[in-house]
NUZAPA-987228 format. One line per 10 residues: their letters; for each residue x, y, z of N, C-alpha, C. Coordinates in Angstrom, 3 decimals, decimal comma. Last residue first. Layout:
<sites>
a) X:Y:Z:X:Y:Z:X:Y:Z ~ ...;
</sites>
This chain:
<sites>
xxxxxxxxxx) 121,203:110,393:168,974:120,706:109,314:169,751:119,478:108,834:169,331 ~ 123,871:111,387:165,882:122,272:111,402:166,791:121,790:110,550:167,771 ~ 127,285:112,548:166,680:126,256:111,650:166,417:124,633:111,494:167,363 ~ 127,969:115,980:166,029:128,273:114,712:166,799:126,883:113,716:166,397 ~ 129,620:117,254:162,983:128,638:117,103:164,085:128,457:115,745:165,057 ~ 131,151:116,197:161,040:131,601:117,078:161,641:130,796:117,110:163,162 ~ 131,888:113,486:158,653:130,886:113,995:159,469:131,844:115,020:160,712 ~ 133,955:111,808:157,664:132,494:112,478:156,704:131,643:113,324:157,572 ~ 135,829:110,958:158,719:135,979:111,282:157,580:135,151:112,615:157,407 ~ 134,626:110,121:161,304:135,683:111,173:161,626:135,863:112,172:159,844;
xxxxxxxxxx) 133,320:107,751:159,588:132,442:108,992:160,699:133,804:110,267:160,813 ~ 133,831:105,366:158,883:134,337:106,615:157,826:133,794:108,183:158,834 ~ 133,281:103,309:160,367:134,940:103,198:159,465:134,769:104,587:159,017 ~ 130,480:103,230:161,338:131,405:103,889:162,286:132,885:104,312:161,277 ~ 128,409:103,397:158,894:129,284:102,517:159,456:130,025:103,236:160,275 ~ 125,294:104,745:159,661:125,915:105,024:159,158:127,194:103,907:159,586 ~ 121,640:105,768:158,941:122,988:104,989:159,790:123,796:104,863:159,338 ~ 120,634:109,264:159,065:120,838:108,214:157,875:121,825:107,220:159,486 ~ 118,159:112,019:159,501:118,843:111,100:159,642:119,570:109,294:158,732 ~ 118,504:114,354:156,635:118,095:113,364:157,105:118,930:112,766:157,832;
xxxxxxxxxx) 118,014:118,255:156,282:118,987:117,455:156,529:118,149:115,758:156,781 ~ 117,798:120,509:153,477:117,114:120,333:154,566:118,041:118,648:154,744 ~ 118,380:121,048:150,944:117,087:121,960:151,268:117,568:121,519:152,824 ~ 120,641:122,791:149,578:120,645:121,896:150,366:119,671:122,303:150,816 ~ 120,311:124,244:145,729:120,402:123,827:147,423:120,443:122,968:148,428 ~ 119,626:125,075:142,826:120,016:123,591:143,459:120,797:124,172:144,770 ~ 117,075:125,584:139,915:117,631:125,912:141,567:118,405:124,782:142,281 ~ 117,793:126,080:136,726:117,701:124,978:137,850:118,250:125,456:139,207 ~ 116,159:126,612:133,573:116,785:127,134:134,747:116,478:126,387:135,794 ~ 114,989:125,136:131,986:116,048:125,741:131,167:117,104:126,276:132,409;
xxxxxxxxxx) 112,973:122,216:131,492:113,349:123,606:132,326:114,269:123,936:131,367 ~ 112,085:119,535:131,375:112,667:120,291:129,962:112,959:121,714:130,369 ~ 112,936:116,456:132,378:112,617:118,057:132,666:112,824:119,100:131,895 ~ 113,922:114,051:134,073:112,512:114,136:132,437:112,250:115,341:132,969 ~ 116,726:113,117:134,863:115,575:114,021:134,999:115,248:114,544:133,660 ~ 117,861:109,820:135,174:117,552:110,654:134,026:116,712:111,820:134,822 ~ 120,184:108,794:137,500:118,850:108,554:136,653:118,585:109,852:135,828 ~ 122,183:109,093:139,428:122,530:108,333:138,373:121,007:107,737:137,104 ~ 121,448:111,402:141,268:121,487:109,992:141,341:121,311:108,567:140,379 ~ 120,310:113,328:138,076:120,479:112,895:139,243:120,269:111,396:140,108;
xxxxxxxxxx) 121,401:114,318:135,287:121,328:113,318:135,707:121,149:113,435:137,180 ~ 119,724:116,096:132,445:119,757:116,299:133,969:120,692:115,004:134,314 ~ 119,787:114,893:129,164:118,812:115,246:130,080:120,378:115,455:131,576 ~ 121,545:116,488:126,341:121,000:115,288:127,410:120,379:116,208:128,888 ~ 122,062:118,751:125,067:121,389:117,653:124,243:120,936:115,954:125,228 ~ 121,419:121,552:126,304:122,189:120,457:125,998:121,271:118,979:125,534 ~ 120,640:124,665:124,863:120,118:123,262:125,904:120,839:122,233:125,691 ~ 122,312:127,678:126,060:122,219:126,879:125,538:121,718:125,571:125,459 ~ 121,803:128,738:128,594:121,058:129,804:127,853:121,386:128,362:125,920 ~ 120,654:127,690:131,602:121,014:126,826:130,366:120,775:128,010:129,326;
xxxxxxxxxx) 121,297:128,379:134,640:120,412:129,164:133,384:120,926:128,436:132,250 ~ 121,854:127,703:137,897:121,998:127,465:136,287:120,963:128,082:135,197 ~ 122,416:128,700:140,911:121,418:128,549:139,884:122,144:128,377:138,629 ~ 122,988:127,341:144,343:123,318:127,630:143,336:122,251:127,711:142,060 ~ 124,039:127,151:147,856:123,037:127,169:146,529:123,825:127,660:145,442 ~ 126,461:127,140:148,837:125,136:126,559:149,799:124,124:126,610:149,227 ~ 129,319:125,244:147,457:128,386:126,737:147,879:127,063:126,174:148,902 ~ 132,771:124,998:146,840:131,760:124,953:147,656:130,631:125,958:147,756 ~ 134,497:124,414:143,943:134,087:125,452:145,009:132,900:124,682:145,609 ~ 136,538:124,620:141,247:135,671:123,788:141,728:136,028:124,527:143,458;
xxxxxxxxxx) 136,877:124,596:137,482:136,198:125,552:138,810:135,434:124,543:139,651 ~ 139,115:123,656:135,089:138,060:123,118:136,110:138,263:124,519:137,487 ~ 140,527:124,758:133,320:139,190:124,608:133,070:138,327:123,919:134,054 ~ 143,444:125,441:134,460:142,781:126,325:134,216:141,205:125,869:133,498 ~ 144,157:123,141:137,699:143,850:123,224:135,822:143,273:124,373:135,441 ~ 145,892:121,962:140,412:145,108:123,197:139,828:145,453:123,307:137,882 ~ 145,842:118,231:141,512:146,597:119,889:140,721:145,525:120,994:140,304 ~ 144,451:116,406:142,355:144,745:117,493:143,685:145,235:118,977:142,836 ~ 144,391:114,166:140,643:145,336:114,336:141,877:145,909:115,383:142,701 ~ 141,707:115,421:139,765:141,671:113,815:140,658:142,880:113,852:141,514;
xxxxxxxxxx) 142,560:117,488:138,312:141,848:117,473:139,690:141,545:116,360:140,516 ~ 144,135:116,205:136,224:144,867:116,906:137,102:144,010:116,979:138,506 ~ 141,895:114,446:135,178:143,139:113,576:135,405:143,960:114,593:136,591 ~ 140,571:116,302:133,954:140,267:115,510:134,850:141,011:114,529:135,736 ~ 142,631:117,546:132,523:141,710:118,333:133,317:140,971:117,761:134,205 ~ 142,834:115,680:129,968:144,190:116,082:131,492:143,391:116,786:132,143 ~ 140,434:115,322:129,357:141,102:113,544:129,838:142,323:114,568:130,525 ~ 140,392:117,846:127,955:138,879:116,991:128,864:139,964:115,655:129,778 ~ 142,030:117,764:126,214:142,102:119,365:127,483:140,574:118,075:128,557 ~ 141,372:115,662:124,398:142,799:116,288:125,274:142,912:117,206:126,806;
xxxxxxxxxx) 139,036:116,661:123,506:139,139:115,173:124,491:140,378:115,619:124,929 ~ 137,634:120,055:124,224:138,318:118,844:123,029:138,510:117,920:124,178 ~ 137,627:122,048:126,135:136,516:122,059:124,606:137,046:120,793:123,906 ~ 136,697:122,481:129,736:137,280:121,852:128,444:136,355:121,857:127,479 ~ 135,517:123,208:131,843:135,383:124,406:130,662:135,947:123,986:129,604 ~ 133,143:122,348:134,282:134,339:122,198:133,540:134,059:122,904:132,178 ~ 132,647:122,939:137,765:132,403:123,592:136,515:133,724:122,880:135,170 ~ 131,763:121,622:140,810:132,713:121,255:139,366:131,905:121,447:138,280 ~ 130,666:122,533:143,864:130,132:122,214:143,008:131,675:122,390:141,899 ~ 129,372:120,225:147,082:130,726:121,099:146,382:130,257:120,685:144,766;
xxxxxxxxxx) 127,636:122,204:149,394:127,903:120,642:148,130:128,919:121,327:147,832 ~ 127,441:122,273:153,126:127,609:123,153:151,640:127,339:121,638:150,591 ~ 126,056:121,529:155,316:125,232:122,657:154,867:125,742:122,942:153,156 ~ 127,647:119,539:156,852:128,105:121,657:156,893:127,148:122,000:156,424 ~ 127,394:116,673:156,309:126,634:117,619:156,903:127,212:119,125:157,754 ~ 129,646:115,620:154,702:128,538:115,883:154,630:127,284:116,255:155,578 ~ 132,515:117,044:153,570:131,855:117,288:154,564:130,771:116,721:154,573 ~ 134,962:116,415:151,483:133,748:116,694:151,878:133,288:116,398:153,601 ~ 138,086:116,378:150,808:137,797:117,100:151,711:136,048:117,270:152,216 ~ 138,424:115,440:148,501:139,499:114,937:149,422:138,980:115,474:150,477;
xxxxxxxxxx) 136,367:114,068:145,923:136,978:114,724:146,395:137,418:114,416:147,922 ~ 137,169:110,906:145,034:136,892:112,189:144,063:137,168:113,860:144,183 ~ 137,442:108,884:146,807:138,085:110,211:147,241:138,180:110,981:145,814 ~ 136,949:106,594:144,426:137,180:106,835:145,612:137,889:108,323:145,594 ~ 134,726:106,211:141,594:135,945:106,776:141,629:136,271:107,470:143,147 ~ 132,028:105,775:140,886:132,462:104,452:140,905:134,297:104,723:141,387 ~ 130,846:108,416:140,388:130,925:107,735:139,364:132,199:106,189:139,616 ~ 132,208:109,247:143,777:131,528:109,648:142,719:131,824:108,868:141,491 ~ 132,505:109,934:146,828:133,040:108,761:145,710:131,925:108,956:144,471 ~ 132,177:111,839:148,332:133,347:111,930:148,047:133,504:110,879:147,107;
xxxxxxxxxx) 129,118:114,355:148,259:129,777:112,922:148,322:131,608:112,996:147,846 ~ 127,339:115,830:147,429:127,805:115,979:148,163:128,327:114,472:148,818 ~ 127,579:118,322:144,265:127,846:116,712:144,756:127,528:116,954:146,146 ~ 127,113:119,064:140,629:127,130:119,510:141,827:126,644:118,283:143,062 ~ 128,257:120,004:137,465:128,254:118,599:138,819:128,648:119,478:140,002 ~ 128,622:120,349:134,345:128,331:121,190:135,252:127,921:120,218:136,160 ~ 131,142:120,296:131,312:130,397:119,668:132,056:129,642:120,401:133,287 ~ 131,665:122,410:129,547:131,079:120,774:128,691:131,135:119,582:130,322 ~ 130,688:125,167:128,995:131,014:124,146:129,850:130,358:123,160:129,119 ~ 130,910:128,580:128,548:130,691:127,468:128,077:131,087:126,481:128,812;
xxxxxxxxxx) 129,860:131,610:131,105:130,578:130,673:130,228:130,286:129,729:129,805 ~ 129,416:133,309:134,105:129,006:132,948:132,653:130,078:132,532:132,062 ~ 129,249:133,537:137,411:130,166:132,473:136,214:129,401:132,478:134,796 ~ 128,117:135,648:139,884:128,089:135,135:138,909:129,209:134,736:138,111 ~ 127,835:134,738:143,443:128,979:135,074:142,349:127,942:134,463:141,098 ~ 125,520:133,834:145,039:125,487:135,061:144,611:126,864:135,973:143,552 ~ 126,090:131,337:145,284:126,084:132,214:146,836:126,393:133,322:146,348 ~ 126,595:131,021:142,279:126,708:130,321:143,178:127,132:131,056:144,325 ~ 125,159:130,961:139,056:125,824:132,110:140,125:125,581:130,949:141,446 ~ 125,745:130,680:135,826:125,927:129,950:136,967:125,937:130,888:138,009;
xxxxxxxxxx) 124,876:130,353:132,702:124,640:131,649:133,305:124,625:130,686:134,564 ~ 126,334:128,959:129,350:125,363:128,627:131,085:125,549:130,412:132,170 ~ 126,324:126,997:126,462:126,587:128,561:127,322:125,737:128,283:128,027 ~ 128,384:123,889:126,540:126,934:124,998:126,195:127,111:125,913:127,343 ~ 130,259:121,963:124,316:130,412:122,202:125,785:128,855:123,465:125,249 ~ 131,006:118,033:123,546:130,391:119,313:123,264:130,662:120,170:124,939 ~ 133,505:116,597:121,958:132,929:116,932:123,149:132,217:118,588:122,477 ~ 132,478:113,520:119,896:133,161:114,942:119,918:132,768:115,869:121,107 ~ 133,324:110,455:121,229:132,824:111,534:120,287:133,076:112,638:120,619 ~ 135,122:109,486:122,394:135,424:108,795:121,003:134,252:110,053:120,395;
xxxxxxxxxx) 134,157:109,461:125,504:135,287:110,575:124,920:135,845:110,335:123,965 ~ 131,777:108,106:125,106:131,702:109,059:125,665:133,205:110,506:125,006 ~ 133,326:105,391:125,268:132,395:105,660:123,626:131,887:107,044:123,846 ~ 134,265:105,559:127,919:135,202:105,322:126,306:134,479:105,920:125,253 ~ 131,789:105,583:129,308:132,616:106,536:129,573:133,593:106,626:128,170 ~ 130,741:102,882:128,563:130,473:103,974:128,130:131,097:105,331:127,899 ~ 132,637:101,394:129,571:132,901:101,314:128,385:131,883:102,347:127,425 ~ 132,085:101,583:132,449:133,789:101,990:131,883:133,072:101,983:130,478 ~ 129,764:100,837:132,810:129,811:102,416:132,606:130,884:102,881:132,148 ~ 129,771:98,148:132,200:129,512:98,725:131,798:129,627:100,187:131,604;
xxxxxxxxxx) 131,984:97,670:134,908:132,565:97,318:133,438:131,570:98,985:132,098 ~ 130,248:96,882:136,883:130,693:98,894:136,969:131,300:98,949:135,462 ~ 128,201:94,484:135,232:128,285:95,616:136,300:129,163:96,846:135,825 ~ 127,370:92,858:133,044:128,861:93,637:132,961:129,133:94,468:134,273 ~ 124,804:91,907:133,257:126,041:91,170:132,895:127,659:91,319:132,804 ~ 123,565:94,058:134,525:123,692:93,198:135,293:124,947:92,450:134,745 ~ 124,433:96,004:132,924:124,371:96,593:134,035:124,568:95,086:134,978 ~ 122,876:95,336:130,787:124,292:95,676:131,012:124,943:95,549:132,118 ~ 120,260:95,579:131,351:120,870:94,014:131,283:122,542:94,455:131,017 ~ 119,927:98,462:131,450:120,025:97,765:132,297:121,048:96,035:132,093;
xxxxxxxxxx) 121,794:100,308:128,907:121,321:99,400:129,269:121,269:98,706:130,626 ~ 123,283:103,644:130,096:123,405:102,391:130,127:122,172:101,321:129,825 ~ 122,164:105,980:130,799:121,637:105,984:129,455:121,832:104,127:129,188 ~ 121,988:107,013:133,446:120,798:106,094:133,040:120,365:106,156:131,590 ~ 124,946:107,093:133,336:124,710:106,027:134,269:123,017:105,685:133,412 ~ 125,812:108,811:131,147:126,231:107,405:130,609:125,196:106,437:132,183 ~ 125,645:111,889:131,616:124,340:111,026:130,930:124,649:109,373:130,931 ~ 127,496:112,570:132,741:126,600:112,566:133,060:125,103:111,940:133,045 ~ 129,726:112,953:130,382:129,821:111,882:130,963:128,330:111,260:131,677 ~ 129,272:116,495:129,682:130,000:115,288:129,682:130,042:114,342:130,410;
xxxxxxxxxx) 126,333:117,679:131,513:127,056:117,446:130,551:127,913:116,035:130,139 ~ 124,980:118,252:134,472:124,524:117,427:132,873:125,931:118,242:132,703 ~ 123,974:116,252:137,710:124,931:117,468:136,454:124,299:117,178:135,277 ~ 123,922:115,696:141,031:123,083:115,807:139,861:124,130:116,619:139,015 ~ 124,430:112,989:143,929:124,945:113,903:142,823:124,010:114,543:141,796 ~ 123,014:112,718:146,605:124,398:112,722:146,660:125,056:113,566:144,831 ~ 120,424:112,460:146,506:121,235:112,343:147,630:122,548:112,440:147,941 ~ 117,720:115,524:146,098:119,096:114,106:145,240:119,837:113,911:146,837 ~ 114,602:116,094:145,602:115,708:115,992:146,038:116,261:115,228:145,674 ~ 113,435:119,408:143,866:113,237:117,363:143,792:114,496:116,779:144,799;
xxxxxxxxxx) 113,772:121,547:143,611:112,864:120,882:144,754:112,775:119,747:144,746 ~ 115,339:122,170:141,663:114,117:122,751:141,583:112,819:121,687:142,196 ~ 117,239:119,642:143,238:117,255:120,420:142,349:115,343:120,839:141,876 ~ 118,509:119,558:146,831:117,541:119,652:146,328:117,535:120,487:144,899 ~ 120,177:117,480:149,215:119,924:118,826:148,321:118,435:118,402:147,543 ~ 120,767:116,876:152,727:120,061:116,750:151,525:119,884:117,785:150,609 ~ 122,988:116,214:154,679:122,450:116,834:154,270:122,024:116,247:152,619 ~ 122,587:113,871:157,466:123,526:113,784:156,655:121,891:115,145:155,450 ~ 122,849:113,222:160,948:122,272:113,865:160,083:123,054:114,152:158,462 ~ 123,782:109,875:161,785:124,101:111,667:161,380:123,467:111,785:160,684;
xxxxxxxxxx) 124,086:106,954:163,543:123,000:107,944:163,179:123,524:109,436:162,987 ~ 126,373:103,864:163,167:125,708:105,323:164,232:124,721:106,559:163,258 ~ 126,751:100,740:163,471:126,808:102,426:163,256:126,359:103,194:164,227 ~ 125,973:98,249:164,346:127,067:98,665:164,743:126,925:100,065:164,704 ~ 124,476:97,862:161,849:123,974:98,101:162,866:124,548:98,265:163,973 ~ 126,443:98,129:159,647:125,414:99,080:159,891:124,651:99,223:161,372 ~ 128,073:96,084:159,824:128,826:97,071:159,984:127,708:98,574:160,248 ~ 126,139:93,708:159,641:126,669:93,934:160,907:127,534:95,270:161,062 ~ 125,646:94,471:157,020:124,531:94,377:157,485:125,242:94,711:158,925 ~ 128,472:93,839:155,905:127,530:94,720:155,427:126,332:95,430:156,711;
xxxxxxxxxx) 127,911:91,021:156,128:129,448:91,769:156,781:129,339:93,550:156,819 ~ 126,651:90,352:154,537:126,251:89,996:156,118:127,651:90,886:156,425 ~ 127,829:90,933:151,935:126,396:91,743:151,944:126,407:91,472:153,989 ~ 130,452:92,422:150,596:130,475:91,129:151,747:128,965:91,582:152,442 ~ 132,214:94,574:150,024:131,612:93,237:148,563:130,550:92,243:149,579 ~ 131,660:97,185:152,345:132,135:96,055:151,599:131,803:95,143:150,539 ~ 131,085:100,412:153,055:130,660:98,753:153,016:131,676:97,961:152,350 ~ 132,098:103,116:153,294:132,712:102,366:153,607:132,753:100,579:153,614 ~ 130,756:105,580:152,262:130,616:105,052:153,826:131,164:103,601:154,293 ~ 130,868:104,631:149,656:131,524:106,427:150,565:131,169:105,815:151,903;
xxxxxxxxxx) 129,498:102,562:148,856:131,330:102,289:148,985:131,645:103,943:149,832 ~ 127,356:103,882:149,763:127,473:102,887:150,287:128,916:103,034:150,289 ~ 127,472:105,806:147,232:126,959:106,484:148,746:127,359:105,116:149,148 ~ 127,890:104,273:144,880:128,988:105,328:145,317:128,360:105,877:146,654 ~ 127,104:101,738:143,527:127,031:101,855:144,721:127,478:103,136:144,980 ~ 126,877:100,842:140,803:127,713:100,989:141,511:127,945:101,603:142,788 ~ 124,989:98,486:140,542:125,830:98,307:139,517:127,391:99,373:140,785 ~ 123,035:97,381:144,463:123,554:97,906:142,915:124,722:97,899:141,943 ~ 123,327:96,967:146,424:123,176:95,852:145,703:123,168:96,068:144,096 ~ 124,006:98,035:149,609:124,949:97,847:148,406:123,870:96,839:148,344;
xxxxxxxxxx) 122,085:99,751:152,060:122,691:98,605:152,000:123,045:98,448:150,688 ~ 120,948:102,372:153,923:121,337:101,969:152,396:122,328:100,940:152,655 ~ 118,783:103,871:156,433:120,480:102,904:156,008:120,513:101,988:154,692 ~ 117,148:106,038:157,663:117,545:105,910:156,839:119,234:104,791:156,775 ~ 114,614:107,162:159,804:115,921:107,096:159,433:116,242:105,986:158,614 ~ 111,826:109,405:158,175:112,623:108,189:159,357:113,957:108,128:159,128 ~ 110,014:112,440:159,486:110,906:111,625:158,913:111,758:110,475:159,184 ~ 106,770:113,393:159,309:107,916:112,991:160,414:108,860:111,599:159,767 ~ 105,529:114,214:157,019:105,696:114,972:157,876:106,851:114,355:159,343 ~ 107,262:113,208:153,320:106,953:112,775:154,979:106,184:113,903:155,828;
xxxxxxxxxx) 108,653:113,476:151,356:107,399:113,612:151,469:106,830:113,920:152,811 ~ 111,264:112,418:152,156:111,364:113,763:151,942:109,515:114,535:152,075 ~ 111,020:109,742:151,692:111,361:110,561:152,987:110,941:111,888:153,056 ~ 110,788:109,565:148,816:109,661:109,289:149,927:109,924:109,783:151,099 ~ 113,119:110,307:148,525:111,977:111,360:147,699:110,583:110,681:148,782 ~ 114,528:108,074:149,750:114,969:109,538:150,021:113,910:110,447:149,361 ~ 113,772:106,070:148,059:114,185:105,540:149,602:113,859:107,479:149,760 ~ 114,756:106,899:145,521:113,901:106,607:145,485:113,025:106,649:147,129 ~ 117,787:106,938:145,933:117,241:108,332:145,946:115,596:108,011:146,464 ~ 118,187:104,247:146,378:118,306:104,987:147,454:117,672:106,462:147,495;
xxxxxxxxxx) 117,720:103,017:143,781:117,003:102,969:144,801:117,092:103,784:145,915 ~ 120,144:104,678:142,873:118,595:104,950:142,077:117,514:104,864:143,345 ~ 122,473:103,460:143,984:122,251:104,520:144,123:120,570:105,221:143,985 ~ 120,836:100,050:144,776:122,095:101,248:144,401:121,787:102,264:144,358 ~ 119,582:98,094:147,272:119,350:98,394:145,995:120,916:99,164:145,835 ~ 117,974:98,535:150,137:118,588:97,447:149,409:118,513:97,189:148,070 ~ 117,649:100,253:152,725:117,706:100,858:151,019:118,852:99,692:150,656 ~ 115,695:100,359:155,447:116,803:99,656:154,597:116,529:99,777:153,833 ~ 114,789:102,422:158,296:114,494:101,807:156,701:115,601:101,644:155,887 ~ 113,886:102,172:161,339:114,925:102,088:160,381:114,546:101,216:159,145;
xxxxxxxxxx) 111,321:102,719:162,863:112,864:102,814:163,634:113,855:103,153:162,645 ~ 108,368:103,856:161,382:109,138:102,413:161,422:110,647:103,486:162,452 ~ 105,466:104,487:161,131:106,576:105,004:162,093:107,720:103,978:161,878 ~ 104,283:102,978:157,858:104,044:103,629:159,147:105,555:104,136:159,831 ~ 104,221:105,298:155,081:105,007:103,663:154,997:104,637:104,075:156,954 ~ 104,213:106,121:152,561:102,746:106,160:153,371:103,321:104,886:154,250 ~ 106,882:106,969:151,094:106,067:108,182:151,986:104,720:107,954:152,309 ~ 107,758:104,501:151,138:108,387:104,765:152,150:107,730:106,373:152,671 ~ 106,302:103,727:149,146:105,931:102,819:150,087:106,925:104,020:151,123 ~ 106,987:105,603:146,822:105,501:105,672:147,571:105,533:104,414:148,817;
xxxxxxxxxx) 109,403:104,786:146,073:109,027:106,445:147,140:107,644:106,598:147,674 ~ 109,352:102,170:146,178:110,066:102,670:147,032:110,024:104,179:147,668 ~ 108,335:102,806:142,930:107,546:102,182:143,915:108,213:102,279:145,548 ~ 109,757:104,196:140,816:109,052:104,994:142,155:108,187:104,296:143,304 ~ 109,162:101,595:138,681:110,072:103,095:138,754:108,910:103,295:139,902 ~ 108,357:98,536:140,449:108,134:99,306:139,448:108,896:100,650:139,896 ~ 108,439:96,627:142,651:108,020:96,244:141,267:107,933:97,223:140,053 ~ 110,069:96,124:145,567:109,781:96,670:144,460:109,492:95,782:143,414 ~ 109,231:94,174:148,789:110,161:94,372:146,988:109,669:95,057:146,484 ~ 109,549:94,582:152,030:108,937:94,603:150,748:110,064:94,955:149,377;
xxxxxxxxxx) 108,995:93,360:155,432:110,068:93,441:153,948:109,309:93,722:152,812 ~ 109,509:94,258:158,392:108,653:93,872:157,298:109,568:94,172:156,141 ~ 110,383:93,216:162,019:110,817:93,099:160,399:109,833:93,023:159,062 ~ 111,237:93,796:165,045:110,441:93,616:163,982:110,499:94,169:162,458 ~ 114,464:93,157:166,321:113,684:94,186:165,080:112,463:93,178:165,038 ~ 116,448:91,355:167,815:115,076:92,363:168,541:114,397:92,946:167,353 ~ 118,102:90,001:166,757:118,824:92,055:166,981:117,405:92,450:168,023 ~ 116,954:88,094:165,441:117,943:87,890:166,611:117,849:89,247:167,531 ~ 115,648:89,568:163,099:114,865:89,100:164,285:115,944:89,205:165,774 ~ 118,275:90,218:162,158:117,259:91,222:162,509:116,572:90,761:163,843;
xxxxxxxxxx) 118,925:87,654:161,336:119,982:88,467:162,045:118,854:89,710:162,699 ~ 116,650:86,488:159,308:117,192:86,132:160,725:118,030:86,895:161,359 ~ 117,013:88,873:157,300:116,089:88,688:158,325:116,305:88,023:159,647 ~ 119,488:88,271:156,223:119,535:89,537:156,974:117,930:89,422:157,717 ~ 119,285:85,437:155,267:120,378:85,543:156,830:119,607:87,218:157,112 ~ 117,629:86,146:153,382:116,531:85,721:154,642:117,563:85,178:155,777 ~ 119,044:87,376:151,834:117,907:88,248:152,310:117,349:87,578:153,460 ~ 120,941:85,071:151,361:121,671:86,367:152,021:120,446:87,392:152,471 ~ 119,018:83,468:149,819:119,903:83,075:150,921:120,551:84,193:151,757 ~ 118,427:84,789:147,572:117,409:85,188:148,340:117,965:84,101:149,868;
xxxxxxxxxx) 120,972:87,136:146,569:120,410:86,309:146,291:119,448:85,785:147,919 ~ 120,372:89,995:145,178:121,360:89,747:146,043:120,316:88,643:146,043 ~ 121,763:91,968:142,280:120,940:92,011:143,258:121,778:90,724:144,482 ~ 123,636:93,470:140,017:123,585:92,137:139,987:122,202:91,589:140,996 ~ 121,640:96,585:139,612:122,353:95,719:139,893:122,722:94,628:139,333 ~ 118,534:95,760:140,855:119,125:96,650:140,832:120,597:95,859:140,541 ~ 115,779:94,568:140,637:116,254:94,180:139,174:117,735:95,631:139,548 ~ 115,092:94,584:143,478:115,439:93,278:142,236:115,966:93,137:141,442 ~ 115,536:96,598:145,755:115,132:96,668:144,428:115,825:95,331:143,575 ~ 113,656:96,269:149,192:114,538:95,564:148,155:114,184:95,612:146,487;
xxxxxxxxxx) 113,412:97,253:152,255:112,922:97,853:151,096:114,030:97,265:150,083 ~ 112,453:96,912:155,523:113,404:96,469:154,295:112,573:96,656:153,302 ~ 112,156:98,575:158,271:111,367:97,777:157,223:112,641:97,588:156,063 ~ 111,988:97,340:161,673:112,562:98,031:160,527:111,341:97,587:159,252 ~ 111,481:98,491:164,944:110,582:97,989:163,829:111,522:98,363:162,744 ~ 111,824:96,895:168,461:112,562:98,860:167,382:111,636:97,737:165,995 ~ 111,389:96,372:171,072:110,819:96,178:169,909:110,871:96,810:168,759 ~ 112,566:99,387:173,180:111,686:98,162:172,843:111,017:97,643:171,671 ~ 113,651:101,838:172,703:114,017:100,741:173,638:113,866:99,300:173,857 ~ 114,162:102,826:169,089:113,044:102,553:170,181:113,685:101,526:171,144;
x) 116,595:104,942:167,991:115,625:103,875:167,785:114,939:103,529:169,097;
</sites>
């Protein structure tokens, strides 16, 4: 950031979430000012308004993603636009946060705010499905669909509750699974799957240390093929890889790309970063295109990061 007069901008989604009340937005302004920042703030009003303010948005030091996961991608497709990219710090205000709680924030929004600017700056890798980028998850099948099938006002009156009780009404119907043509760093996987998730995060769907070992900036995602056909083989198969056991229907590997061929279409859309992709493709390129700076809380750096930190 700049020696002098560093510039942020705050970027706040409203309806994300529970949200955050407008006593705790104008401590994180005063704290800013204090810090030296010049400070512009803007709210969202509409799907994608955050990717167009942040890809005509000027040179700023540091852009705050005050929202949940959605907003943050949103924060990140404008980045991505860019010719000179900014850096990047996601602040919790969403239903469930899983990039924020992965880096360690707290329930505690000023406690929040001081653990960020404390941080530190890594390049943290970005994927990309048939070029759209995600920041942390995209799949379809089982379960996949419940974050942007949820009712919003759910979302607010029930927070993470809601997705529990989707997830339920999720494995009360009958699991489907569809033929897929997968090759990942050039292995081909043909087979049926009733789920396909490719990540680069360790807290996933609201569930700590999902996986035990990510990296996020090596370059790889780690991708989970599941091959269960019934709720039985689906609820122990997930249950075994959460505590580390080897299951004969879950394939789960690291790659540095990967392609899907849907030779069957599943009956729900894409999910990335917990939103719907309106895409009627059949075949999906998914890579790490290319890396962003992000800030980051110091509590999880040794965890999540391999490379040394940016100046």
């Amino acid at each position: 950031m700049s020696a002098h007069n560093p510039r942020c901008l705050i970027i706040y989604n409203p309806i994300s979430g529970k949200g955050i009340d407008s006593k705790t937005l104008n401590a994180y302004y005063d704290i800013l000012i204090q810090k030296g920042f010049k400070v512009d703030f803007v709210t969202t009003k509409y799907s994608r308004h955050a990717t167009e303010i942040v890809a005509n948005a000027d040179d700023y030091d540091l852009v705050f993603s005050i929202g949940g996961d959605g907003t943050l991608n949103e924060v990140v497709r404008g980045n991505f636009k860019r010719h000179k990219q900014l850096t990047i710090c996601p602040l919790p205000s969403g239903t469930c946060n899983d990039v924020a709680s992965m880096y360690g924030y707290s329930k505690n929004p000023l406690k929040n705010l001081k653990m960020a600017l404390d941080g530190e700056v890594h390049e943290v890798d970005i994927g990309t499905i048939n070029d759209e980028p995600f920041t942390y998850v995209v799949g379809v099948g089982q379960f996949m669909n419940i974050p942007y099938e949820t009712k919003r006002e759910d979302k607010k009156r029930q927070g993470y509750l809601a997705y529990i009780k989707g997830a339920i009404s999720e494995i009360i119907n009958k699991i489907k699974r569809y033929k897929a043509e997968v090759i990942i760093d050039g292995v081909k996987l043909d087979g049926y799957y009733s789920l396909i998730m490719v990540s680069n995060a360790n807290h996933i769907a609201g569930i700590n240390n999902f996986y035990h070992d990510v990296c996020l900036d090596d370059g790889e995602m780690e991708v989970l093929l599941c091959k269960s056909k019934n709720k039985r083989e689906l609820i122990t198969s997930v249950f075994s890889f959460l505590f580390g056991q080897k299951n004969p229907d879950i394939i789960s590997l690291k790659a540095h790309e990967l392609s899907v061929k849907m030779i069957e279409q599943p009956e729900k859309s894409w999910c990335v970063d917990g939103e719907e992709l309106k895409n009627t493709a059949t075949e999906f390129h998914i890579r790490v295109k290319n890396k962003m700076r992000f800030l980051t809380p110091k509590l999880k750096t040794k965890k999540l990061f391999k490379n040394p930190v940016i100046n």
